[in-house]
C-alpha positions as a Python dict, from the first residue, in 0.01 Angstrom:
ca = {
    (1, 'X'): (0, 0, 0),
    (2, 'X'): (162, 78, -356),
    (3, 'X'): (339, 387, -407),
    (4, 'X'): (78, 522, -649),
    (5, 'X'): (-189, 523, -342),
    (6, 'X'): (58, 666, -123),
    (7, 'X'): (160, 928, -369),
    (8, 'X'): (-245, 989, -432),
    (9, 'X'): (-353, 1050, -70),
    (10, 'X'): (-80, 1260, 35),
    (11, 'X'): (-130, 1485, -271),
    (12, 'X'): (-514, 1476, -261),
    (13, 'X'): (-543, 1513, 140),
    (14, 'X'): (-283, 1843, 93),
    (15, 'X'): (-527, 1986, -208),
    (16, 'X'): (-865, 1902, -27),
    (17, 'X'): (-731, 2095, 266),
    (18, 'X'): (-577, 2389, 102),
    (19, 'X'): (-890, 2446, -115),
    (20, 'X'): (-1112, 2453, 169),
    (21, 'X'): (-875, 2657, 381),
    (22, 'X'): (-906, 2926, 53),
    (23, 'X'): (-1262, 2854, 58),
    (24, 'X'): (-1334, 2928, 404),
    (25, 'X'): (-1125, 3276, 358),
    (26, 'X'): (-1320, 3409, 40),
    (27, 'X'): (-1653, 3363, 229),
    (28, 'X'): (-1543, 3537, 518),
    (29, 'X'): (-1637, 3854, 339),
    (30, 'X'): (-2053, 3705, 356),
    (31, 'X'): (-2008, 3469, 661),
    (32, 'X'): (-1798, 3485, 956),
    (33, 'X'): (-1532, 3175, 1017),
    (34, 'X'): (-1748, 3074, 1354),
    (35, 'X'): (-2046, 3065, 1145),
    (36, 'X'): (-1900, 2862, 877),
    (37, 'X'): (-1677, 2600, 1091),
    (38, 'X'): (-2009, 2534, 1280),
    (39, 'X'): (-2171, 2424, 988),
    (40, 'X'): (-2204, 2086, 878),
    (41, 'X'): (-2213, 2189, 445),
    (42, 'X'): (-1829, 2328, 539),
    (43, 'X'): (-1719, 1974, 653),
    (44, 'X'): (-1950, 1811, 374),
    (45, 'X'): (-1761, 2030, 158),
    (46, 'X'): (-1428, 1951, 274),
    (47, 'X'): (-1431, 1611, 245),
    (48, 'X'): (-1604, 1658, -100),
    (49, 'X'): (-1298, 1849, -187),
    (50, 'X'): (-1066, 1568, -54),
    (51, 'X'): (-1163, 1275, -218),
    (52, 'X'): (-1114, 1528, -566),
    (53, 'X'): (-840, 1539, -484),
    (54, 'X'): (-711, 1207, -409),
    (55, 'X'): (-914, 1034, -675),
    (56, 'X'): (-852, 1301, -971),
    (57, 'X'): (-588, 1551, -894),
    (58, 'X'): (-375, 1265, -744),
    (59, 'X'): (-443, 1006, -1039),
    (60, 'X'): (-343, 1322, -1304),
    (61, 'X'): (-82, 1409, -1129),
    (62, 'X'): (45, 1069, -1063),
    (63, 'X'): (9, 967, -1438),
    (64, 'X'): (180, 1276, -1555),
    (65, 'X'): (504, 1243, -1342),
    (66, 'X'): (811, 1110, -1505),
    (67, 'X'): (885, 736, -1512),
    (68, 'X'): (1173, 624, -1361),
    (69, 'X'): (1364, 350, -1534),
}
C-alpha cells in the first residue's frame, strides 16, 4: 500500500471518528447516547463521515502537505 493511502486512511478514519464522537455529544441535548448508539442512522452516519474523510479530507490534506525532495 503507497504512502498516500496510508497517509489517507489514518487521517480520514481519525476525522470520521472525531466528527461523530462531536456529533453524538451535540444531540445529547434532544436524544440520549443509549438512544442514539442503538440506532442504526448513527452507524450509517459514521461510516458516512469516514469515508469523507478518507476520500476528501485525506486527498486535500495529502495534496497540500509539503513535498519532500
Amino acid at each position: 500500500m503507497s504512502e498516500r493511502w496510508k497517509f489517507q486512511i489514518r487521517t480520514g478514519v481519525f476525522w470520521g471518528v472525531f466528527m461523530s464522537f462531536f456529533q453524538l455529544l451535540f444531540e445529547m441535548k434532544r436524544t440520549p447516547v443509549t438512544t442514539q448508539l442503538s440506532d442504526v442512522g448513527f452507524y450509517v452516519a459514521t461510516l458516512a463521515q469516514i469515508l469523507v474523510g478518507i476520500f476528501v479530507v485525506g486527498y486535500f490534506s495529502w495534496t497540500s502537505r509539503p513535498k519532500k525532495s
